[in-house]
C-alpha positions, 0 to 999 in steps of 0.5 A: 611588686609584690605579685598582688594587685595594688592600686598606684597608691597601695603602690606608693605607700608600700615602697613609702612604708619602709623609708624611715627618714621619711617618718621622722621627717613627717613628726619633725614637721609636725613638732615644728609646726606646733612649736613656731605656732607656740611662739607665735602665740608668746609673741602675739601675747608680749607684743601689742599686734593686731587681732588679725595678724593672731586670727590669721596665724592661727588659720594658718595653723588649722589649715596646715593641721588639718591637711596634716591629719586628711593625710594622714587619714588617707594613708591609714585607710590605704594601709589597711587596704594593703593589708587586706589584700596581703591577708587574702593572698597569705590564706590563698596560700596556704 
């Protein structure tokens, strides 16, 4: 793509890095995730329901951040990788 060796991922994430839609799909996700866990916590405060159900909502949000944020780690750490490769080959450049 580039005339510089990228692994699949480095690959991937540099076609990635210049869709926008996908961007704002990614944070409306994670407005969205933390808002219905906000609702659920409304409701699980109004509504008389076991401490199960709330302990099970609330796995479920930890889970979903932390994948969330794992994701996001390993998108950073590829970034950076690309970037480094691309330093390299502009001073190999010049």
């Amino acid at each position: 793509m580039t005339g510089i060796d990228l692994t699949p991922d480095e690959e991937r994430v540099l076609r990635a890095s210049a869709d926008a839609a996908r961007t704002v799909r990614r944070r409306r996700l994670a407005v969205i995730t933390g808002g219905v866990m906000l609702v659920a916590l409304v409701a699980a405060a109004l509504v008389p329901i076991s401490r199960e159900l709330v302990l099970i909502a609330f796995a479920v949000y930890v889970v979903s951040v932390v994948v969330e944020r794992i994701a996001y780690a390993n998108s950073v750490l590829v970034y950076k990788s690309v970037i480094c490769k691309l330093l390299a080959r502009s001073e190999s450049v010049d």
